[in-house]
Structures are given as structure tokens and as C-alpha cells.
Backbone bond lengths (Angstrom), bond angles and torsions (degrees), N, CA, C in turn:
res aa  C-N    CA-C-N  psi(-1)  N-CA   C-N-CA  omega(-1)  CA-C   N-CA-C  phi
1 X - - - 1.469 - - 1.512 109.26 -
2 X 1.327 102.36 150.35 2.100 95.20 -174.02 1.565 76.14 -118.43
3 X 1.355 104.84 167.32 1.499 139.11 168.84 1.064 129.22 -119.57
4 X 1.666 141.18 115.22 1.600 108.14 179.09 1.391 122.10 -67.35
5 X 1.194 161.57 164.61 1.397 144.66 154.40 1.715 105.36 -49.46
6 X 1.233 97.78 155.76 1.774 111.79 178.20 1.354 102.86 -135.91
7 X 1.668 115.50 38.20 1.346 126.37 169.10 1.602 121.84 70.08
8 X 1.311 106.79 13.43 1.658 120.97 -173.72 1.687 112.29 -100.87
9 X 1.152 115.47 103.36 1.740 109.84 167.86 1.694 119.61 -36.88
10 X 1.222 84.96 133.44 1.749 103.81 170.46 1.395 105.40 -84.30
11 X 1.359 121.31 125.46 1.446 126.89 168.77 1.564 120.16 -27.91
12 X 1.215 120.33 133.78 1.531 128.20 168.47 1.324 122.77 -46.38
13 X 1.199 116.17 111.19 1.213 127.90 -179.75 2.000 114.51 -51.40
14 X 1.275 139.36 128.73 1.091 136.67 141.92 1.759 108.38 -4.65
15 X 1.462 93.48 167.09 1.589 109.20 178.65 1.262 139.62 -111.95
16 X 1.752 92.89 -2.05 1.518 110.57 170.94 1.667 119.31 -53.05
17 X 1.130 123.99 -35.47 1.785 121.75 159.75 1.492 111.34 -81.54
18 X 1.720 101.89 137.01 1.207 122.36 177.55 2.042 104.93 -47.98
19 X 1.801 92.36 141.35 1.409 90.81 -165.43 1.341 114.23 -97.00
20 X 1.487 128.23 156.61 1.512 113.67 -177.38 1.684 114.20 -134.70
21 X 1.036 113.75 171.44 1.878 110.76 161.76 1.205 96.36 -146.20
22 X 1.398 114.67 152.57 1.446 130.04 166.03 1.511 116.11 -104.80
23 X 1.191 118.16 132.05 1.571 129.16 170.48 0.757 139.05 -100.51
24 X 1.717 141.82 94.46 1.331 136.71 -162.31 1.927 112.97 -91.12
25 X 1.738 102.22 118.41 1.179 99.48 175.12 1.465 106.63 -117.85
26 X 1.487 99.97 154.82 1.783 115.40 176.90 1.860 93.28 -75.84
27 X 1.628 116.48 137.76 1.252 127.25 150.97 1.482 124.52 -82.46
28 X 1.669 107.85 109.02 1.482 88.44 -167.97 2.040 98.52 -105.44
29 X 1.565 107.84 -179.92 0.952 105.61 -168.81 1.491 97.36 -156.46
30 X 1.388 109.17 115.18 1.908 109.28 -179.02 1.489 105.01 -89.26
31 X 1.432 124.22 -162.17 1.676 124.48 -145.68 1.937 80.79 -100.58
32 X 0.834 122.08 -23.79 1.217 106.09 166.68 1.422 143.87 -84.42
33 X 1.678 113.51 -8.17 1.029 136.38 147.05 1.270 111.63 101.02
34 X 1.378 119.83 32.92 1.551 146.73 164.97 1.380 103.31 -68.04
35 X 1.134 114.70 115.96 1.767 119.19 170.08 1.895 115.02 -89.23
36 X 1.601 96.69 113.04 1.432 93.33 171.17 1.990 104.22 -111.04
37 X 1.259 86.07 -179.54 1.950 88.49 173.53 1.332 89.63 -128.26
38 X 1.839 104.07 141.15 1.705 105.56 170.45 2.005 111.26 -94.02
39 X 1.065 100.12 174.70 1.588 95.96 -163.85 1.650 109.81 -42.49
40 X 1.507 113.40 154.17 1.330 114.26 167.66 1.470 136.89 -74.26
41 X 0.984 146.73 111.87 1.308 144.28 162.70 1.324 126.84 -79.96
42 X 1.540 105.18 124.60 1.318 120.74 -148.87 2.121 99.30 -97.28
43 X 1.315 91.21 111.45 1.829 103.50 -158.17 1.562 105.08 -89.89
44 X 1.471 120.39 -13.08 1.439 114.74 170.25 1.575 119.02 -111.73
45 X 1.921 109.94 -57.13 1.147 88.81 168.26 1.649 139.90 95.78
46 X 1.495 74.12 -19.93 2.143 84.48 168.25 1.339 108.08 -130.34
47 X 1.476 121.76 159.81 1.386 121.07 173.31 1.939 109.44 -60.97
48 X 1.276 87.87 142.73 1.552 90.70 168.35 1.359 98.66 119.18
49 X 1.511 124.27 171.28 1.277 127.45 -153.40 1.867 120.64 -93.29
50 X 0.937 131.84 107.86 1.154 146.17 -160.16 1.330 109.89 -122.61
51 X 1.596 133.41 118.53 1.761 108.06 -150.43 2.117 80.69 -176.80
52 X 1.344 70.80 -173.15 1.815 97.17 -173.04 2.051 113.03 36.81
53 X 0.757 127.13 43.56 1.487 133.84 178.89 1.575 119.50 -33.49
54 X 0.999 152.64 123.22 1.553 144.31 166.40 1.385 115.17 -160.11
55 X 1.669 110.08 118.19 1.254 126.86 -170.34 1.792 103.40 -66.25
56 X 1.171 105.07 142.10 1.381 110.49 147.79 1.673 135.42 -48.01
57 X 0.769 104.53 166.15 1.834 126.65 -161.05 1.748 80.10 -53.60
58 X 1.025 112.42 -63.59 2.042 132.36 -130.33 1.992 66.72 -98.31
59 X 1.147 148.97 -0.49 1.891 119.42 -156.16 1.260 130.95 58.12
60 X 1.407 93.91 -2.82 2.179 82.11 -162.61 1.122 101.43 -104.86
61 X 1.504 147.41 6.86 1.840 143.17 140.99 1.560 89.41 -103.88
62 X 1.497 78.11 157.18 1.275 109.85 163.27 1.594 135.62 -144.71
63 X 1.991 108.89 89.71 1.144 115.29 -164.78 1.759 137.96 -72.67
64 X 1.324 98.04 154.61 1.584 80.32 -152.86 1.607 106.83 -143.54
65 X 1.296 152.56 148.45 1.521 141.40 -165.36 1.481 88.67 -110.15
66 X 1.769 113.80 126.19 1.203 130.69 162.99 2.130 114.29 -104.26
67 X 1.176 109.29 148.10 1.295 104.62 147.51 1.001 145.00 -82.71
68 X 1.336 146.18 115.13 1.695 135.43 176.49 0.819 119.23 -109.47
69 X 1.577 134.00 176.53 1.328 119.50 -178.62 1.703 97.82 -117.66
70 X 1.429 114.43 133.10 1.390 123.86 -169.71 1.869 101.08 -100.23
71 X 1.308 114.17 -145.45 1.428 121.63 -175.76 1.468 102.35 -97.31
72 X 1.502 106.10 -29.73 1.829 112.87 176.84 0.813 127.96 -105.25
73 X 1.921 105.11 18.35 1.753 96.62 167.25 1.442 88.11 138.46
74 X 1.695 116.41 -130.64 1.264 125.61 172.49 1.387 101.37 -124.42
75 X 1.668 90.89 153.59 1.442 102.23 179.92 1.416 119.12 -144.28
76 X 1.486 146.49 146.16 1.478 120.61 -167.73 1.331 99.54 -97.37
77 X 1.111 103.24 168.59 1.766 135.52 -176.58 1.605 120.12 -139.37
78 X 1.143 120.07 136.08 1.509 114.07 177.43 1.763 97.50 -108.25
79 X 1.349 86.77 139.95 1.742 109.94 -171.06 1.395 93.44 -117.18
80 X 1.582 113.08 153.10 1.374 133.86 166.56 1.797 110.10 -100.00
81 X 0.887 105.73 159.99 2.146 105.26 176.24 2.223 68.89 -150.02
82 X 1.805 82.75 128.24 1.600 100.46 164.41 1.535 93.03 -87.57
83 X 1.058 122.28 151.35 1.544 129.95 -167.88 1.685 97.82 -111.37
84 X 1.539 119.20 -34.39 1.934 119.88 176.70 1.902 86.63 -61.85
85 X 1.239 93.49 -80.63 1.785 102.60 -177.75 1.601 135.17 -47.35
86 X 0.861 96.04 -26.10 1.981 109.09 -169.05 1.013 103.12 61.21
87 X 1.369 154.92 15.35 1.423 141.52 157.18 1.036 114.11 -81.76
88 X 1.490 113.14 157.65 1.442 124.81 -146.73 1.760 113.99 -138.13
89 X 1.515 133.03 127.93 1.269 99.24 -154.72 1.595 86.11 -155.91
90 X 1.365 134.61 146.23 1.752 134.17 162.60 1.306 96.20 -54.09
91 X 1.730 102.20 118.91 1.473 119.19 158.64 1.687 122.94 -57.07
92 X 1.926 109.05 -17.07 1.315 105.34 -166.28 1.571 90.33 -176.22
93 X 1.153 138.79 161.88 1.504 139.04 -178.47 1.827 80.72 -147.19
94 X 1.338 102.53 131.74 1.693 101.36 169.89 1.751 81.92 -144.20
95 X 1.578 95.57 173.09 1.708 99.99 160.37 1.306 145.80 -95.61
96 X 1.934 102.34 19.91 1.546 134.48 -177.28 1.736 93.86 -105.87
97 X 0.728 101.73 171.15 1.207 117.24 179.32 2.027 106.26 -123.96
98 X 1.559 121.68 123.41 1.188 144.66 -154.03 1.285 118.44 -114.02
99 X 1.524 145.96 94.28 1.130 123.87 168.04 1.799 113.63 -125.03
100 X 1.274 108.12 -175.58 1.545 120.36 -167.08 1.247 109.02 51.44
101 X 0.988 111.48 58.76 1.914 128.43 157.57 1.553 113.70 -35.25
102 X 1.277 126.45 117.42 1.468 134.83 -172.39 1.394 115.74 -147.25
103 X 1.620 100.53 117.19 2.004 105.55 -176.56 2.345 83.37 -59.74
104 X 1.368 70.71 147.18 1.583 96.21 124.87 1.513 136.86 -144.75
105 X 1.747 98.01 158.19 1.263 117.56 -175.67 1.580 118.03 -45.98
106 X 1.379 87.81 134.15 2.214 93.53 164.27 1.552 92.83 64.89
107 X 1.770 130.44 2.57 1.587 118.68 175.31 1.457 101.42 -128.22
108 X 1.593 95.56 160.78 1.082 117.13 -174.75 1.980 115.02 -89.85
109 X 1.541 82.34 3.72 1.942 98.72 179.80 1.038 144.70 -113.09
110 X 1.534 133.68 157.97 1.288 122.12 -158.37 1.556 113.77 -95.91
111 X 1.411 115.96 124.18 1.809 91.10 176.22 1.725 94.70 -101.28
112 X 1.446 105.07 147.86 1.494 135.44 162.27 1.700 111.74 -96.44
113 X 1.219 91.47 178.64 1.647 123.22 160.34 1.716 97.45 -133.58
114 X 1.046 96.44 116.92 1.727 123.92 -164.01 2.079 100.63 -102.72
115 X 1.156 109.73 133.78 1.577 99.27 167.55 1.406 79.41 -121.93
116 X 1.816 89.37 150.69 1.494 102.74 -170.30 1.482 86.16 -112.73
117 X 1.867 109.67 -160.01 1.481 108.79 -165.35 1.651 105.58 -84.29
118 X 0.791 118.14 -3.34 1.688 99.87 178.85 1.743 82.69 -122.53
119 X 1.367 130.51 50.85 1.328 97.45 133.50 1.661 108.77 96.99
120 X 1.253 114.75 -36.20 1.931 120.63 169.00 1.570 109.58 -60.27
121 X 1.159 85.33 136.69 1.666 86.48 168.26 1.631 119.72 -110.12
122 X 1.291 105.01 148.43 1.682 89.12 -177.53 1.650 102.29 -162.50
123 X 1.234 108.61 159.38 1.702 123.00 -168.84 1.735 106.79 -61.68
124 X 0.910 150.60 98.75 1.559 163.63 149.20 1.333 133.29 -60.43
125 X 1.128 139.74 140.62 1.614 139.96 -170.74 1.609 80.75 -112.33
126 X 1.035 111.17 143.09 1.398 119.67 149.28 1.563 114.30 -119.41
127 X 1.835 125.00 113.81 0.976 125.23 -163.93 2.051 93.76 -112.33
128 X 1.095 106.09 124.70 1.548 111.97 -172.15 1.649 96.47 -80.24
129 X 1.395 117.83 -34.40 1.926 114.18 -169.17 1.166 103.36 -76.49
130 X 1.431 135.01 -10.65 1.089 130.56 -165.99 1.928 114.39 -78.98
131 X 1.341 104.01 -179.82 1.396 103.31 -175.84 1.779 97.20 -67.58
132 X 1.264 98.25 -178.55 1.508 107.27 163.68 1.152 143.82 -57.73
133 X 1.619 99.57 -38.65 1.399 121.15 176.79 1.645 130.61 -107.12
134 X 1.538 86.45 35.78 1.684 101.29 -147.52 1.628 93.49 -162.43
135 X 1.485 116.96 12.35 1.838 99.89 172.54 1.411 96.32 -103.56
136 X 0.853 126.28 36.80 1.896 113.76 153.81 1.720 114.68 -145.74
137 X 1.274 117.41 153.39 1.432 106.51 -152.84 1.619 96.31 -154.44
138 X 1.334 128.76 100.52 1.262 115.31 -169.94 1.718 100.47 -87.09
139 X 1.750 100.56 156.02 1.370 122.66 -140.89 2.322 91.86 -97.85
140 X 1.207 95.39 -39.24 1.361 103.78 -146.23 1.774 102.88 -137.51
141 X 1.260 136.45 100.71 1.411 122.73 145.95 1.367 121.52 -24.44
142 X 1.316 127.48 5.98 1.639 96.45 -173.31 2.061 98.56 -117.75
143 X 1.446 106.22 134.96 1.245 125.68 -153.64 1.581 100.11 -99.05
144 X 1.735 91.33 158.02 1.658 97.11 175.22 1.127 109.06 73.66
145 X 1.664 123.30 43.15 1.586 110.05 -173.61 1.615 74.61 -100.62
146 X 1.814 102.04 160.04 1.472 126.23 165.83 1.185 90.41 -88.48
147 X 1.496 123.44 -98.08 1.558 157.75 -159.77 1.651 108.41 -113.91
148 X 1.173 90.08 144.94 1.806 105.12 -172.54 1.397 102.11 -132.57
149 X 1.676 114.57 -160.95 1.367 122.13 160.98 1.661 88.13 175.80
150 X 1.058 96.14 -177.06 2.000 123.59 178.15 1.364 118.21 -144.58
151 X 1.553 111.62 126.72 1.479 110.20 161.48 1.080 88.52 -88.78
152 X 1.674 85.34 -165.71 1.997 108.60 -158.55 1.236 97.03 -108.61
153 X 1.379 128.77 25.85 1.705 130.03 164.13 1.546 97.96 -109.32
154 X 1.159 127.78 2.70 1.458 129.13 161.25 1.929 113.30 93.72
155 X 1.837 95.96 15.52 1.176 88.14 -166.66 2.099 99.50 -98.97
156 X 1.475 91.11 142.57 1.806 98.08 174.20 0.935 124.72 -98.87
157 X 1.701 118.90 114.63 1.265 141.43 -178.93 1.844 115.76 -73.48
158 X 1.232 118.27 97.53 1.175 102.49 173.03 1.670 138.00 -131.31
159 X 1.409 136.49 139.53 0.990 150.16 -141.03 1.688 91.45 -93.22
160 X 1.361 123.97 97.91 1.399 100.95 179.47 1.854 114.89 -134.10
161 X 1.037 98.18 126.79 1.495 112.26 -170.92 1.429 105.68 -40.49
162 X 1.968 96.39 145.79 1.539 106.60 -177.51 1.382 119.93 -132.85
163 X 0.754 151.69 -132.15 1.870 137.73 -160.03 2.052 86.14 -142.89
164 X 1.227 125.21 24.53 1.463 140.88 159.68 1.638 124.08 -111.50
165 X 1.627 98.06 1.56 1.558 96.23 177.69 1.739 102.43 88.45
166 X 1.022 113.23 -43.86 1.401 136.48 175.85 1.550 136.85 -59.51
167 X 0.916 148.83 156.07 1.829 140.07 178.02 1.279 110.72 -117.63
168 X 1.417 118.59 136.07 1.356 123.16 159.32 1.656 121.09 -111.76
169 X 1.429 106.30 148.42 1.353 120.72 -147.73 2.101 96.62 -98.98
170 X 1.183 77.92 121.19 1.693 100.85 -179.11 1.630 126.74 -112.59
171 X 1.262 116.85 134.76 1.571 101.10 166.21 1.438 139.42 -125.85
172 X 1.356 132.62 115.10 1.422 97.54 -169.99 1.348 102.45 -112.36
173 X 1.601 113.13 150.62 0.921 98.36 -156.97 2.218 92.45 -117.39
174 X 0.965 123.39 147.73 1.271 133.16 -176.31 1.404 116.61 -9.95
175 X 1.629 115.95 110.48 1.244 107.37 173.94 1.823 118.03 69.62
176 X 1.003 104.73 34.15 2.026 124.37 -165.78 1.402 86.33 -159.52
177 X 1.022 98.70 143.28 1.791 139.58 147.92 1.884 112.24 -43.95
178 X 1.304 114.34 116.13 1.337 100.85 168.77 1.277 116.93 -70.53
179 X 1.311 98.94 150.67 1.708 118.43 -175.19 1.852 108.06 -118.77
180 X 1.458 115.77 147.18 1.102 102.58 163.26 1.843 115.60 -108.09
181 X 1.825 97.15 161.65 1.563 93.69 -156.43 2.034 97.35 -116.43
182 X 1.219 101.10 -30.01 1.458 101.76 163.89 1.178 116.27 -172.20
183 X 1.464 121.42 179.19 1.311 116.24 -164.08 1.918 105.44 -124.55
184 X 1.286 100.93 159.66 1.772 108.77 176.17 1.251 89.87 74.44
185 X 1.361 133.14 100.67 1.715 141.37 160.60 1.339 94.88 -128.88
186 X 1.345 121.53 167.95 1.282 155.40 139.04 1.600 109.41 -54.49
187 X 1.541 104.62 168.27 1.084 105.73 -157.34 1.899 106.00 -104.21
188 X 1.732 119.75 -12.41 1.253 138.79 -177.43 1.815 92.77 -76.44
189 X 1.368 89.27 139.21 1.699 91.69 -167.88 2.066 77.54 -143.74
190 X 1.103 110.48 80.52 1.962 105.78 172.79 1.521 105.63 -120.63
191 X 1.610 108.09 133.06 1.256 123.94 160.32 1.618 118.83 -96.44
192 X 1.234 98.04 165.81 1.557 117.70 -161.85 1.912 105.95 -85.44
193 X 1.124 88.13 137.17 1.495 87.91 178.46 1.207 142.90 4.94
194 X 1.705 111.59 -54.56 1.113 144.05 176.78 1.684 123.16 -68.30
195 X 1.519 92.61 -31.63 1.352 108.79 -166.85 1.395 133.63 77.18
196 X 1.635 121.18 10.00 1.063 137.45 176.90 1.761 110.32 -93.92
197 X 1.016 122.17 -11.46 1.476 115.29 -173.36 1.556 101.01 -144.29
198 X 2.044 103.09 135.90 1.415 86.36 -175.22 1.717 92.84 -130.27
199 X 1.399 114.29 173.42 1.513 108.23 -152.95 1.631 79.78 -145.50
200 X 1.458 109.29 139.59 1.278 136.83 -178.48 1.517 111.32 -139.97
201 X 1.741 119.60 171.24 1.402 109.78 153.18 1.577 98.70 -122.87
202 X 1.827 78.03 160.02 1.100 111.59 179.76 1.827 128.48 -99.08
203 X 1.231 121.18 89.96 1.413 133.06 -144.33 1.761 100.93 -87.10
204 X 1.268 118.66 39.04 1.174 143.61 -173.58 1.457 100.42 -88.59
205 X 1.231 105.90 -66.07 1.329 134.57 -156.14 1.835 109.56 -81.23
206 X 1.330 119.04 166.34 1.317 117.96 177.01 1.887 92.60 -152.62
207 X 1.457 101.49 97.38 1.764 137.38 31.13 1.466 84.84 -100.62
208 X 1.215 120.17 152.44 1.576 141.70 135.18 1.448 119.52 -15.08
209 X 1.330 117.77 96.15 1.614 113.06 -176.45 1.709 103.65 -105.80
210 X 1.720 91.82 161.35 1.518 110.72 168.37 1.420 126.27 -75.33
211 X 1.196 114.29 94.16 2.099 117.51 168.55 1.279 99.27 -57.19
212 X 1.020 87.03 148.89 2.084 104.85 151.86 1.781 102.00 -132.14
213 X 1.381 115.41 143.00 1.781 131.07 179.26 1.741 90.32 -143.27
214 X 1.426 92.22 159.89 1.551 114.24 165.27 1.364 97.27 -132.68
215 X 1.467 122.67 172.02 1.560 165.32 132.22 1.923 80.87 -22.71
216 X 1.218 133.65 -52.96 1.738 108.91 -158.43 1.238 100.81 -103.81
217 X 1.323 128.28 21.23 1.374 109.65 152.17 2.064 95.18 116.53
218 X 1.213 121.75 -13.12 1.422 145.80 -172.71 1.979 95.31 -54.12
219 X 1.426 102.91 139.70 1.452 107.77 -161.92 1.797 88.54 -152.52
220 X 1.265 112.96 123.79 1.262 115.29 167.39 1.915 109.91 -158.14
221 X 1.548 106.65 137.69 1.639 104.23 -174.77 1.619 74.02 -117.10
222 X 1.711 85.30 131.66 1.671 120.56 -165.14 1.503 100.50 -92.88
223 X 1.133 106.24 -84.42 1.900 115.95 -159.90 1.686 92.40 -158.93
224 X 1.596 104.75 157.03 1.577 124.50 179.80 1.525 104.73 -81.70
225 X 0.891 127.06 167.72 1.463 139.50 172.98 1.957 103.92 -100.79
226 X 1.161 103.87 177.16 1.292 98.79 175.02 1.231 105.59 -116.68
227 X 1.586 107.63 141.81 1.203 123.63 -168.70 2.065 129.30 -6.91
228 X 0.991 108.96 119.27 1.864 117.23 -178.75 1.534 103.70 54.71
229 X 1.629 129.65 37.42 1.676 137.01 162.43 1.072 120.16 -83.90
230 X 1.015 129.64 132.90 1.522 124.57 153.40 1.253 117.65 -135.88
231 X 1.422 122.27 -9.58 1.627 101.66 157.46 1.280 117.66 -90.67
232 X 1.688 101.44 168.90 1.475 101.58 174.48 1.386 108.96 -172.98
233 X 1.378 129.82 174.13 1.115 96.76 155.64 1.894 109.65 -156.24
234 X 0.919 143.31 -170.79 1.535 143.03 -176.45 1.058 111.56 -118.13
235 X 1.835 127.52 117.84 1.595 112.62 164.31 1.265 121.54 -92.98
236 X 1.338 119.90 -174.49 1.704 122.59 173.20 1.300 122.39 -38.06
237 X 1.389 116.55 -32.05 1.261 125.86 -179.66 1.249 133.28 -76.43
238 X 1.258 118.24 -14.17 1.878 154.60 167.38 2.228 86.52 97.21
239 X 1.122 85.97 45.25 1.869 67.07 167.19 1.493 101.51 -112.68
240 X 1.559 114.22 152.90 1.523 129.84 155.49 1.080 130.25 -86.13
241 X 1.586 123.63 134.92 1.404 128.84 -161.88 1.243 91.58 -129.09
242 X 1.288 132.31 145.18 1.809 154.42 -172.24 1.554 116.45 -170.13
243 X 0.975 95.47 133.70 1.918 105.22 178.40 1.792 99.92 -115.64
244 X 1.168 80.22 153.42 2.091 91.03 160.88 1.480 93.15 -169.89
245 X 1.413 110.10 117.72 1.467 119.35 169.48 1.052 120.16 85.41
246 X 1.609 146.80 -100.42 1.212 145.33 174.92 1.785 104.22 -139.46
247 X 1.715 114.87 21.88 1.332 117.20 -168.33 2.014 80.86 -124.30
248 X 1.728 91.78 146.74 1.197 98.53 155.28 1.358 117.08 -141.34
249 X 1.970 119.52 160.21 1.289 133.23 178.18 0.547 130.01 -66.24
250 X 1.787 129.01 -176.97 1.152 144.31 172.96 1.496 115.97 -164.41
251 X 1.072 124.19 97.63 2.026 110.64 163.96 1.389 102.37 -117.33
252 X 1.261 103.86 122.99 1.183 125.21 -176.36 1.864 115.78 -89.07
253 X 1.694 91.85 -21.03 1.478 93.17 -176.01 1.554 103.89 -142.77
254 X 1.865 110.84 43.30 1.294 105.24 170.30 1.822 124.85 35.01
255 X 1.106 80.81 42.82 1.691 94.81 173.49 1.501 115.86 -155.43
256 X 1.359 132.25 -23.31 1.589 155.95 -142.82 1.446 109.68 -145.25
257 X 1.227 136.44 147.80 1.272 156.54 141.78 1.083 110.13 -118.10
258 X 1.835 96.18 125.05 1.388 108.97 174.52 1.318 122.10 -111.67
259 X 1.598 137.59 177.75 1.292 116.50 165.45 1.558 114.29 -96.38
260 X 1.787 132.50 125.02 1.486 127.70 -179.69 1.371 105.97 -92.03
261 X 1.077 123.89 -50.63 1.640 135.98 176.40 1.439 118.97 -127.47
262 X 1.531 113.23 161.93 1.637 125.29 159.73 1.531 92.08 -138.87
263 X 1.252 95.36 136.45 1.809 108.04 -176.33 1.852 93.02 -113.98
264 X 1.449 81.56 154.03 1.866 92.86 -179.77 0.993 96.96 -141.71
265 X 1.454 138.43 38.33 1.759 126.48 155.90 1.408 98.59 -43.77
266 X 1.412 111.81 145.82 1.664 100.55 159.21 1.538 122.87 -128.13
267 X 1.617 82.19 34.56 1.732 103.79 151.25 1.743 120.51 -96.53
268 X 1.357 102.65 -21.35 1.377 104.46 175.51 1.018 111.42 -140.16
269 X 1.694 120.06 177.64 1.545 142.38 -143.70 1.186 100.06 -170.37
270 X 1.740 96.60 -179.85 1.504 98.61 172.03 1.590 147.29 59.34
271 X 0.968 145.62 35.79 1.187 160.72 -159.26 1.759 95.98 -43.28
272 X 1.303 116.47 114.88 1.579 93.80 179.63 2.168 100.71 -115.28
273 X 1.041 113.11 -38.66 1.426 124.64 -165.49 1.615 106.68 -144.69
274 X 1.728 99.74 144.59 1.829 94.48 -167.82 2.119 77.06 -155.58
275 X 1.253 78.08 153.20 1.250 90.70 178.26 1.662 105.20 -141.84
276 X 1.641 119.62 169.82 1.646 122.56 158.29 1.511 123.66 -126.53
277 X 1.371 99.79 165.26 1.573 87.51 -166.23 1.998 99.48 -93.94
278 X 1.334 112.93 -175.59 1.889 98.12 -154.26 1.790 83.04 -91.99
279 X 1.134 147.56 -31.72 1.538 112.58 153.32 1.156 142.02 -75.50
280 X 1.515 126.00 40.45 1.155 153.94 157.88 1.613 110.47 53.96
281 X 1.248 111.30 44.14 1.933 123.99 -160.20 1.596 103.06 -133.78
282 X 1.194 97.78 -3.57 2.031 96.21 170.21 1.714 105.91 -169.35
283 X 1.406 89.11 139.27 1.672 104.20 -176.81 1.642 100.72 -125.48
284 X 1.631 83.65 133.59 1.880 91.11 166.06 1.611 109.73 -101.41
285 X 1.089 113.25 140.16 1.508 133.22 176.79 1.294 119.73 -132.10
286 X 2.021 106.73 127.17 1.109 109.16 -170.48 1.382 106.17 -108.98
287 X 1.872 123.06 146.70 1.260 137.05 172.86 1.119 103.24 -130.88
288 X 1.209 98.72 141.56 1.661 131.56 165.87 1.654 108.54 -48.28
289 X 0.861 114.21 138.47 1.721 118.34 170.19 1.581 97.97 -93.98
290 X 1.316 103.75 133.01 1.685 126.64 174.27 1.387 108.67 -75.64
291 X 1.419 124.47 119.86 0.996 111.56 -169.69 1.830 110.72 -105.47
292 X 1.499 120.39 138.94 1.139 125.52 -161.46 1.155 110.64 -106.46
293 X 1.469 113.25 156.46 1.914 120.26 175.60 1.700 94.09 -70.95
């Protein structure tokens, strides 16, 4: 049976998964066009794992995969944080467990990566108006996806685990059979503004660089990452954002990495996943919680 949320927290998950918080900072920008970040605000806030972040279409949620603890243990959940309000609420309570939360275009719905009961994973709509037994709707036969995404020609990009520990990057494109396009990617799967071009890395290479592919066949090797990265991600503005450690990026002109911040909470570390919102004026960033004697 699925449930919609009725705005009530799901119990705290156990501590056996590595723990996280996400931080939402304002991007500021003076007349000379120096990028600073104003302080972080810390949007989750409890021990336990809090991870994969991605704003909505419009900016004003901001979705995110929590752990809870269910009757069988733990299970994930995708949570919303209103970004006007700061309240925070389950986007959906089902009895699968859901992560990498992703708007789609021209809809009013959420797509997941859904694990079903034996354990497959696969791309999901989650439709909240729907009946009960009828708000989730898988998108695609093809199994074992990690991370996905969508351009705006309707084709699905997906990150799907391989017998290397590793994911290879697939596409299907509307009404076609998925195909795969190469192998050893990263796990950041972000398209460009438009939604016509989507940019991954390619873990081929040493350092690890950024591809860009389209739906028509479009092939371009972008810029390197900095040393052992693989997330990242692109805002409206064509800038690049990357963490490693407690320092984060900046290329402003897809050619350069710069340094924007070094954070010294010394509750957290690690920079693992960062995302932007679609007017390119606030980024969420996720850290690892330090764990103490």
C-alpha cells in the first residue's frame, strides 16, 4: 500500500549508514563578478543519512533521499525542504524504498529509482493524485539503474550498475529500446539548462574528465575534474561546481578550477554531492558527518 505524506516525519533511521547534512548557500555576485557564498544553512540536521539533493523545476522545494527506520529495518524516503518556508516534510511514504529524486519537465511528477521486492532497481514516476494503488509507475524495463536524468526530447539517461562495482551510461531514447553508450562513468548525470545536453564523467581517464552527449548523436570531452572527483554539477549560468574534501569549486569558463570556499565545521567533512537551484542564486551541498568517539 503507498501513502501520500500528511506532512508528519518518519522516525529516524538507525546509524548503520554513513551520516549526512545538506547545506543551503545563497551565491552571491558583486559588480565585478567575483563569486562569493553567504553562510550555510544546515536544512536537515539530524544524525543519519541525508544525501542526493535536487531542486525543483520552479526552485522552491528542494528534494532530497532520507533514511527512516520502517518495521524491516531501514528504508529510504525522499523528503522535500520548502526553501520560502524552511519546513520540511515526506514528499511520498511508499513501502519500497526511493532514491535520486528528479522533477520532470512539462510534469507535475516525481521520477525515482524505486527498489522493488526482490531487490531490482528501476526508474519510477511517483504520481501523488493518483489512486493508492496506482501512484507509482515504472518508466523503463531496464534494471539496476543507480542515477538517471532526462533531456527535454524525452530521452532517459541512465547510470546503471555493472559487475565492476562501477556504472555504465545508457540511453533510451522515446519509444526505443535502451542502448548502452559507454562504460566506467561517474555517478553525476546533469543537463544544461535547456535540457538538450547532458554532461557526465568519464572515469577512463586520469584525472576524470567531463563529457557532454545529446539524444542526436552530439559527442564532446569538456574539461578534467580535479583530482579523484566525480561529482559535480552545472548551473543556468554554464558554471561548474565540484567539491573534494572540505574545499569547493568553481569554473566559470569550463576551462579552470578555482577555489570559492574551504569550510571548517568540525562536525563535517567530505564534500560528497552539490547541486543548484535553476536561477543559479543558491547551491545545496552535501557533507559527510564526522563521526566521533
Amino acid at each position: 500500500m503507498v501513502m501520500v505524506a500528511q506532512g508528519q516525519d518518519a522516525e529516524p533511521a538507525e546509524t548503520q549508514l554513513p551520516g549526512h547534512e545538506i547545506l543551503l548557500f545563497d551565491i552571491e555576485q558583486n559588480a565585478h563578478g567575483v563569486l562569493a557564498l553567504s553562510v550555510g544553512k544546515n536544512i536537515t540536521g539530524r544524525i543519519g543519512y541525508d544525501n542526493q539533493p535536487k531542486f525543483s523545476d520552479l526552485g522552491g522545494l528542494l528534494y532530497y533521499t532520507r533514511a527512516v527506520s520502517s518495521g524491516d529495518g531501514i528504508q529510504m524516503d525522499i523528503y522535500q525542504y520548502d526553501v520560502a518556508t524552511g519546513q520540511t516534510q515526506a514528499y511520498m511514504i511508499t513501502t519500497r524504498s526511493e532514491y535520486s529524486a528528479t522533477p520532470m519537465r512539462n510534469s507535475p511528477h516525481l521520477s525515482v529509482v524505486q527498489v522493488d521486492e526482490v531487490g531490482d532497481q528501476y526508474v519510477v514516476i511517483l504520481n501523488q493524485s493518483a489512486a493508492a494503488d496506482q501512484q507509482f509507475r515504472r518508466t523503463s524495463d531496464l534494471k539496476q539503474v543507480g542515477y538517471f536524468n532526462w533531456t527535454a526530447d524525452g530521452g532517459l539517461w541512465s547510470f546503471v550498475l555493472n559487475d565492476s562495482d562501477g556504472g555504465d551510461l545508457y540511453l533510451q531514447k522515446k519509444g526505443a529500446q535502451a542502448a548502452k553508450l559507454t562504460a566506467n562513468i561517474g555517478r553525476a548525470l546533469v543537463t544544461d539548462s535547456a535540457g538538450m545536453d547532458l554532461y557526465y564523467v568519464d572515469k577512463n581517464t586520469q584525472p576524470w574528465r567531463i563529457h557532454k552527449r545529446n539524444s542526436a548523436g552530439l559527442f564532446e570531452d569538456v574539461m578534467p575534474l580535479p583530482m579523484g572527483v566525480e561529482d559535480f554539477t552545472l548551473d543556468s549560468a554554464g558554471r561548474f561546481w565540484a567539491g573534494r574534501g572540505n574545499t569547493l569549486y568553481v569554473s566559470t569558463d569550463q576551462k579552470r578550477w578555482f577555489i570559492i570556499a574551504e569550510f571548517d565545521q568540525p562536525e563535517l567533512h567530505q564534500i560528497t554531492r552539490l547541486t543548484t537551484n535553476p536561477q543559479a542564486d543558491k547551491i545545496a551541498v552535501v557533507f559527510a558527518e564526522k563521526i566521533t568517539e
